[in-house]
N, C-alpha and C positions, 0 to 999 in steps of 0.2 A: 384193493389196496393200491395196484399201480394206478388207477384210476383218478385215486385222493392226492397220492403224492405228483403226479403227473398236474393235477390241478393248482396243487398246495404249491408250485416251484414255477409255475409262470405266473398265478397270481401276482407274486411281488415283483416279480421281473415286470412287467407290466404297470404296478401300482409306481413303480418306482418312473420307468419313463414318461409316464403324461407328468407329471410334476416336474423333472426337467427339463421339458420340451414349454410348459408354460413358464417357467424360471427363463429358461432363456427367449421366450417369445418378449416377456418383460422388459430384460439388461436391453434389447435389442428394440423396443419402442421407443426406450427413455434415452439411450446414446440419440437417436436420429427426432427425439423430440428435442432435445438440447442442441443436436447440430443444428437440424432447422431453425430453432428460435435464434441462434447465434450467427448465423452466418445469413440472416432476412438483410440485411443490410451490403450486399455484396455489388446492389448497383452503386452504393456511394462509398465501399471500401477500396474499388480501385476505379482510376478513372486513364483510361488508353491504356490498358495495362498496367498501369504506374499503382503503386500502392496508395494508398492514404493512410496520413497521422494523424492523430490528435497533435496541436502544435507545443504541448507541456510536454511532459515525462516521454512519452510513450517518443516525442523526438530526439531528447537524446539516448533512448535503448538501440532506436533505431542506427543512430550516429555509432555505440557500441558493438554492437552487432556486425552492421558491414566491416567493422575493424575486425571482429574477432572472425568472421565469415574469412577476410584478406590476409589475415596472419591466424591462421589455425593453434587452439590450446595458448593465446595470446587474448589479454584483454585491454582497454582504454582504460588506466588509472590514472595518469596525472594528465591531463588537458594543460598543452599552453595555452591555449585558447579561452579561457578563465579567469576570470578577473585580472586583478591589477599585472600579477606575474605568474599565472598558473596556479593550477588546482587540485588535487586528488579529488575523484569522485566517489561521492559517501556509499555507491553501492558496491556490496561484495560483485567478485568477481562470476560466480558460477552460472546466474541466469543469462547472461550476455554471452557470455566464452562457448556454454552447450549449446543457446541460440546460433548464432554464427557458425559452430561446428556443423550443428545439423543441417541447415540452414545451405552451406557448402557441399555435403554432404550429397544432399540431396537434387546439386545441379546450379546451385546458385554460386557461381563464377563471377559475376559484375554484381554493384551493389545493390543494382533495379532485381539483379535476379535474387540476391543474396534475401532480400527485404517482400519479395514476392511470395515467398516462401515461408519464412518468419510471419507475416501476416496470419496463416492460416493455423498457429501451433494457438494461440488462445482457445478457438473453439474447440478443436480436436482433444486437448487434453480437458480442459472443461467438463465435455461431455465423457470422456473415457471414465472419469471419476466419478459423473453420476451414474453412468452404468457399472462401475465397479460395486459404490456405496447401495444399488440395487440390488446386485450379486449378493452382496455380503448380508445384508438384511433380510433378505429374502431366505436363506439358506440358515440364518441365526432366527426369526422371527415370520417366516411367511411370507407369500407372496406379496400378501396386500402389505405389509410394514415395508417392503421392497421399493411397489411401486408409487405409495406415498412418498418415501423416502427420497428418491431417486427423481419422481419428480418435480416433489418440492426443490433440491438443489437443479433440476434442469429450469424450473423454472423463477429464480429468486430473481426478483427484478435486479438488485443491486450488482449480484453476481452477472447477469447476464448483459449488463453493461459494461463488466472490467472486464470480460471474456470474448467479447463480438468478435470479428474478424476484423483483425486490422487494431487491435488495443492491446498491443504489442508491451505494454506495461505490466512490472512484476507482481500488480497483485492479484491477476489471476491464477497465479500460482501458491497465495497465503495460503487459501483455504485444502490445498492439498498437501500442502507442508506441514501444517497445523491437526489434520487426518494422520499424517503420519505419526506425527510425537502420540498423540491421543492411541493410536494403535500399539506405537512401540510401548506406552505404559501400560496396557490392560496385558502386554506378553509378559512385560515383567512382573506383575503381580501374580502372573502364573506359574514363575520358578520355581520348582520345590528341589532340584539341587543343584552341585555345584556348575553342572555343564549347561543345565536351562537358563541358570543363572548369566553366567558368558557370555550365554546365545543372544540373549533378549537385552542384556546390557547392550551388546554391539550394536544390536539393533536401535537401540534407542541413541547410541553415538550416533549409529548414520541418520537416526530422524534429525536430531537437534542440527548434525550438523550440517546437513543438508538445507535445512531452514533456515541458521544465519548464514549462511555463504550466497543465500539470496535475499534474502533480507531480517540486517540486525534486531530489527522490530520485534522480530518471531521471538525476542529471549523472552515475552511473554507466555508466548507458548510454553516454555522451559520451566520457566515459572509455577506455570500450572503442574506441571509434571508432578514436580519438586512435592508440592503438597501432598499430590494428590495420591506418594509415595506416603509421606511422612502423616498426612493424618488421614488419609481413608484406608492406609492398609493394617494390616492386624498386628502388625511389630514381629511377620517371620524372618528369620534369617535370611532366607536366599532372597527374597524382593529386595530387601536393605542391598545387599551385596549387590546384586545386579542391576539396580539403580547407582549404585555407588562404580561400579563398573562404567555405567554408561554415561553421567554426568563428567568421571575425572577423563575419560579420553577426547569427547567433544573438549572438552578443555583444553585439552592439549594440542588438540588439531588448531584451534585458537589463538593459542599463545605461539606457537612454529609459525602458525599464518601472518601475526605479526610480527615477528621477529624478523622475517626476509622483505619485511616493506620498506620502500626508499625512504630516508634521512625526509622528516618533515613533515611524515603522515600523521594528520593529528589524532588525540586519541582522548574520543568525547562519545557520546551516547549515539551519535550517526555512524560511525563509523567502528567496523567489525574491529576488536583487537581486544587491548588488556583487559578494560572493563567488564566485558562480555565473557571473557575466558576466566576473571576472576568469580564472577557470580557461578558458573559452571562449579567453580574448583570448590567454591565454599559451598556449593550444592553437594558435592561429592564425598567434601569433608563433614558435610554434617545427616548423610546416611550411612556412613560408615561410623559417625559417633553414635546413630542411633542403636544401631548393631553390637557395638561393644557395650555399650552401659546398658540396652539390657540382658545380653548375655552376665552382666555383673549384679542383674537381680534387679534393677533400678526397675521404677514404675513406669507405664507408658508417657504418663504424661510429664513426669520427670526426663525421663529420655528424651524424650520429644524439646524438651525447654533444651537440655545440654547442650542438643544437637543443634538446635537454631544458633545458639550462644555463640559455640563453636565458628559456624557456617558465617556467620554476620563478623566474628572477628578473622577469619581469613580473606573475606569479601574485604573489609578493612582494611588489611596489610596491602595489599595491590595499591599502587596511588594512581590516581586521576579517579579508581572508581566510586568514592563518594561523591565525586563533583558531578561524574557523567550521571548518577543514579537520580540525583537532583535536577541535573539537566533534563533525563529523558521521564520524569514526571510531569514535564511541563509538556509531552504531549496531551494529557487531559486535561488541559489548561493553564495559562497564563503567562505562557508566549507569546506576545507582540507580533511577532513573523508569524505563527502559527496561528492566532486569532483573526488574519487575512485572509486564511486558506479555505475555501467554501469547505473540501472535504473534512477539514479540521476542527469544524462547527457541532454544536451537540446535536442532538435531535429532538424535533418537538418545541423549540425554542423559538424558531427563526419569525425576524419580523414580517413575513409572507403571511405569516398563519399557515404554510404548507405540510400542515401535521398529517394528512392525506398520503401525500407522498414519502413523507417519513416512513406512516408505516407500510406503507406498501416496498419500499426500500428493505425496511426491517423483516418482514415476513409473519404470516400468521402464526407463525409457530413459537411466537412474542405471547401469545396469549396463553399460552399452554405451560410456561416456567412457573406459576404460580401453582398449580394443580399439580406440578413434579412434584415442588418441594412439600408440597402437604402428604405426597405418598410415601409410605412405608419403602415401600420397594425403589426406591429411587436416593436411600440414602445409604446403600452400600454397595459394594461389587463393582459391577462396568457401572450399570446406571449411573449411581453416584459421581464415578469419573467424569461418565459423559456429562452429565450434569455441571460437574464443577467448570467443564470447560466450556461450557455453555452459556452460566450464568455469569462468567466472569465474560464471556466477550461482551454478552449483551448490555453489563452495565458499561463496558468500554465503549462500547457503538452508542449508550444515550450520551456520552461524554464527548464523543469523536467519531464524525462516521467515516475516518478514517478507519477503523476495527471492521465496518459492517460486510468488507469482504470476507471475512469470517464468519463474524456471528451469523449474518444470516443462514448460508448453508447449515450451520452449525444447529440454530433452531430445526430446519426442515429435517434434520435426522434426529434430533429428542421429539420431534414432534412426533414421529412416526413412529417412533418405537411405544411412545405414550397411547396412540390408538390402535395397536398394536395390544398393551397392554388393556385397555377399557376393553375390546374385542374377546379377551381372552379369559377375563373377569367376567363377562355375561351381559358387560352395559352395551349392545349391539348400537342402540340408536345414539348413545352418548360418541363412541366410537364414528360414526359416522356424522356427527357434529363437530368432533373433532377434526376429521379430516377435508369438510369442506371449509372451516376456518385453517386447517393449514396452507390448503393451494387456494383458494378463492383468490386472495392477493396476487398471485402468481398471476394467476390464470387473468384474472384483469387489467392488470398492468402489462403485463406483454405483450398483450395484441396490438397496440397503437407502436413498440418498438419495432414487430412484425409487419403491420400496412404501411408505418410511415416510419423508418428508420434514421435516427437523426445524421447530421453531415458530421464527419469529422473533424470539419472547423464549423466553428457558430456561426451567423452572418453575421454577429458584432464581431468575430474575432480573423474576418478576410483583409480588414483594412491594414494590422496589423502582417497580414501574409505577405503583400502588397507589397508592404515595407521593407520585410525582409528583401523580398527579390529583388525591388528597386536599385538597395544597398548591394544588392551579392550584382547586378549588373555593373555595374560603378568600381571597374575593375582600374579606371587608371587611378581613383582615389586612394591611397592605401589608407589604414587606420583602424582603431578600432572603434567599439561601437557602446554607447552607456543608454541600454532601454530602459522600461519598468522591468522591474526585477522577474515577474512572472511570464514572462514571454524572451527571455534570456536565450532559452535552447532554441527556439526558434531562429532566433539572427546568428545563433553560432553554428547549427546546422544548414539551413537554408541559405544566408547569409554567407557561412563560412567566413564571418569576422572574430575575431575578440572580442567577447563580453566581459564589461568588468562587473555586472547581475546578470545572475540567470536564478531557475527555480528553484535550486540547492536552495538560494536563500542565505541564510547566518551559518549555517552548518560546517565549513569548512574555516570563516573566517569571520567572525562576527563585528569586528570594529570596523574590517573593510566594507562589509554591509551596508551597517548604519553610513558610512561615510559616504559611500556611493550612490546611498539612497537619499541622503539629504540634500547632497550637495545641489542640487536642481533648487534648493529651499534658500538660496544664497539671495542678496539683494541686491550686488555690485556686480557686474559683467564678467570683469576683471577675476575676481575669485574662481568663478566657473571656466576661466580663460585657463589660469596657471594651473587646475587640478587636471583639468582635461589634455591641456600640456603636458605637464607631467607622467600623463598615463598612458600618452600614446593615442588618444579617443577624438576621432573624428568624426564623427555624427554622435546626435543627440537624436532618440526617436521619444518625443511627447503624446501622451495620451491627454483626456479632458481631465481639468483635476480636479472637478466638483465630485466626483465619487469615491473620488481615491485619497484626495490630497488627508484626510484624518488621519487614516491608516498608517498610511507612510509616514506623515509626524512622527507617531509612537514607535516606530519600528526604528527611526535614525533618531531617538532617544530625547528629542525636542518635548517641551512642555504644551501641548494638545493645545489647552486656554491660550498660547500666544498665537493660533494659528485659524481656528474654531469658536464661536463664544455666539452663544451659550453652548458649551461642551455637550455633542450627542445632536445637534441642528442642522449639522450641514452645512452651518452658515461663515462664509470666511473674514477672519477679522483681516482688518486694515495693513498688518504686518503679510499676512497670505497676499492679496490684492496686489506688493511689492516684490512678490519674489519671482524669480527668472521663471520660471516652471510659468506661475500664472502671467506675467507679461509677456512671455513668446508667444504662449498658446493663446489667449484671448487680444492683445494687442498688437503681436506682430513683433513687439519690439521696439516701438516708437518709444518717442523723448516722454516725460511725465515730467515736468515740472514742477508738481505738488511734491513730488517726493525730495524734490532739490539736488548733489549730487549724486545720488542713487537713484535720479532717475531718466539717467543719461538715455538717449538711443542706442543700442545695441550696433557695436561696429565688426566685432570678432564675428559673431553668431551670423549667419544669414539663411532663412528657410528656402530649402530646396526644392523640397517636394510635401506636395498634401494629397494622401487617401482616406478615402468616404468611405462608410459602408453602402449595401446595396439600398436604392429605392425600395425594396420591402422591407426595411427595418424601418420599424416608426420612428423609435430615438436616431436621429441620427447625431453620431459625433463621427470626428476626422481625428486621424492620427498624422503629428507632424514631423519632417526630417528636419533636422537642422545640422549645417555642416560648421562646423571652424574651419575657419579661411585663414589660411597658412599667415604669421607675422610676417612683417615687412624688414 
């Protein structure tokens, strides 16, 4: 008998640690498979030390950062440096404020150190997450659903290009914000009373709220929630309440948050405030009506109507937020400014034919959303949640691969719980056709970001760098500065001038946009003389305008056909061929006679400086300065 029991009490002691020695053998291939893939690129993330940026977004984080690195628990919201008279920048404060803290924290004293340091949080939490999401998989579903899981997000192409080292920009942070809410909702649907209920609410305040305080965008995420309370849960009391708990305090963090912003912050779909705290509140209001009507007997799907009824006429009372709700639909289309933006483009569409790259962006586990929704088991409980929020990035990401920082990770973890499932049903070899269509894209697409990791500026986009410098040397000039709009944060960080465009775009000020963006579209000298006057703006930096000039038509709200024709050609009508934009850049400036008065020689304007791209770039175009020469 001591013999059996002596056996029977180390068996499990035993059985139990080879399964967490290979569990953590797992979390610990896939963090250092993701660091490695994320940080291949570290001969061209710094160069003498120096960090490197991407010259969009990720320069002015960087610009935020050293601020909040130099003044601690302080962030950059209102830029003088921004347009005509200053700016609020549309991002919340919290990803830049903790960057900069830590950033300090950690040793970074000057801003080369502050930003040295900053560089290396992309990959680091990146990877923490996919070894987290292997933890958690593994321990809910098995090794192998682990290490599918974990390395589908370590290796999602699209992910591991917002994450490299040195891509200091917030959207490698969506997809573990968007983890969070999804987590905080399967706690709450686990409330059964009133103190789990409290728990899981709070919980779900600090996801939401943590997700807009780095970006407003995430209220999709909230979104999802919202439902995924209202029609995937069973109509018990404590989820209702505990959703209701945690929808009305994000709220409220919300509305306080706006309430202490300076006179002039605007309040539209870019920017965190009423709008955003109003949809919270009417989320709030209408789990807590679901709660009451049916505790009054009412049917599910009665409740369920009252409560939206409710929720949509509270969202209502708030003003500005019908207008911003309209506004921020137009991120999946039909924004002028946003139909410019590569990332903003649908997928599958592009006139490249690079449907390849799409979906290897998207991730195999694209292929696997159709085989959920046919399964039983994936239309109720977690599955179905994670489903819902799956299926909603995904069709956001064929809309806008703006989302794809999301959705993808998001496939690679339904994926793997899916072969996971085939696995455990008996379909062994379906389960593993699963799983090599999950990572197979992964796995082929990284390798080339691995041997040859791209520059953090393009070679078409060094001419532009150039420029900035040029301008930031040109210390006894003062003035400000009117580029192409997408290269804005560049001349105001690099540079260190006033922009009256940068990448924001229409977000803060939409008339000033268009007007800043056309004005190059003028035909008289004179015109561009008195606005640039007026604004303080001493250099002009021009790009080629044979790929642009459409765009920016539609954007500073001119009719396409007087500029374009045939509309979708390329081809520039006789009205383009006169305006300052194409007479600086292709003529210099000289007299035009055929145009008659309007087509004086240019006396104000005179070109300073011209940079090239490198001899390896085949197209080659030149970016040009042009200064206004002080009046007489």
């Amino acid at each position: 008998m001591k013999a059996i029991l002596s056996r029977d009490s180390s068996e499990p002691a035993s059985a139990r640690v080879r399964p967490a020695l290979r569990a953590a053998a797992g979390v610990a291939f896939v963090f250092l498979l993701s660091f490695g893939v994320r940080i291949a690129n570290l001969p061209v993330a710094f160069v003498n030390g120096v960090p490197q940026f991407s010259p969009f977004d990720d320069m002015y984080h960087a610009k935020r950062i050293v601020y909040s690195a130099a003044h601690p628990l302080r962030v950059l919201s209102f830029d003088p440096n921004r347009g005509t008279s200053g700016a609020f920048c549309p991002w919340p404060p919290l990803y830049d404020m903790t960057a900069g803290l830590a950033a300090r924290a950690l040793g970074g004293s000057t801003a080369v150190a502050a930003l040295s340091r900053a560089a290396w949080f992309p990959p680091i939490v990146a990877s923490f997450v996919a070894a987290l999401i292997t933890f958690g998989l593994t321990r809910r579903f098995g090794l192998l659903a682990g290490l599918l899981g974990g390395a589908g997000v370590a290796l999602s192409v699209y992910s591991v290009d917002k994450s490299r080292l040195g891509a200091i920009d917030h959207h490698f942070l969506e997809f573990p914000l968007v983890l969070g809410i999804l987590l905080a909702v399967l706690g709450v649907a686990s409330a059964r009373d009133r103190r789990s209920a409290l728990r899981y609410g709070g919980l779900l305040a600090i996801a939401i709220s943590l997700a807009l305080f780095v970006q407003p965008a995430l209220v999709l995420a909230a979104g999802m929630a919202f439902l995924a309370v209202l029609l995937l849960g069973r109509g018990e009391p404590m989820p209702l309440l505990s959703a209701a708990v945690g929808f009305g305090l994000s709220a409220a963090l919300v509305f306080v948050y706006r309430l202490v912003q300076a006179d002039g912050y605007p309040d539209n779909e870019w920017f965190l405030g009423f709008p955003h705290a109003a949809l919270l509140l009417g989320s709030a209001a209408a789990c807590a009506a679901q709660l009451w009507l049916l505790s009054k007997g009412f049917s599910r799907s009665g409740a369920f109507f009252g409560a939206v009824a409710l929720g949509a006429l509270v969202i209502a009372a708030v003003p500005t937020t019908l207008q911003a709700l309209t506004g921020g639909a137009q991120f999946f289309g039909g924004d002028v400014w946003l139909r410019s933006i590569s990332e903003f483009q649908p997928l599958f569409i592009r006139a490249d034919g690079s449907w390849l790259a799409d979906f290897a962006d998207l991730g195999g586990g694209a292929l696997l959303v159709l085989p959920m929704l046919l399964d039983r088991r994936w239309r109720s409980g977690s599955r179905a949640t994670l489903l819902l929020f799956t299926a909603t990035y995904l069709a956001a990401a064929l809309s806008s691969m703006r989302f794809l920082a999301v959705a993808a990770p998001l496939l690679a973890v339904a994926g793997a719980v899916f072969c996971s499932d085939l696995r455990s049903a008996g379909f062994r070899r379906l389960a593993v056709a699963a799983a090599a269509v999950l990572l197979l894209p992964g796995l082929v697409f990284s390798v080339p970001r691995v041997v040859r990791p791209a520059p953090m500026t393009a070679e078409e986009g060094l001419p532009m760098v150039q420029a900035a410098r040029s301008i930031g040397r040109a210390t006894a000039w003062s003035g400000a500065v009117l580029p192409p709009w997408s290269w804005g944060h560049l001349f105001n960080v690099v540079a260190g001038r006033r922009v009256l465009l940068d990448n924001f775009g229409s977000a803060s000020a939409p008339t000033e946009f268009a007007n800043s963006t056309g004005i190059t579209f003028v035909t008289r000298e004179q015109m561009l003389v008195d606005y640039c006057s007026g604004h303080g703006v001493r250099f002009l930096v021009l790009d080629d305008p044979l790929p642009y000039f459409a765009a920016r038509v539609d954007m500073s709200g001119f009719p396409r056909s007087a500029y374009e024709r045939p509309v979708g050609s390329g081809e520039p009508t006789r009205l383009m061929r006169s305006t300052f934009w194409w007479r600086a850049y292709f003529e210099g400036g000289r007299a035009r006679p055929d145009l008659g008065s309007a087509g004086a020689p240019f006396r104000r304007f005179r070109l300073v400086r011209v940079e090239t791209e490198p001899e390896s770039v085949r197209r080659r175009t030149a970016v040009q300065i042009w200064e206004l020469v002080p009046g007489r």
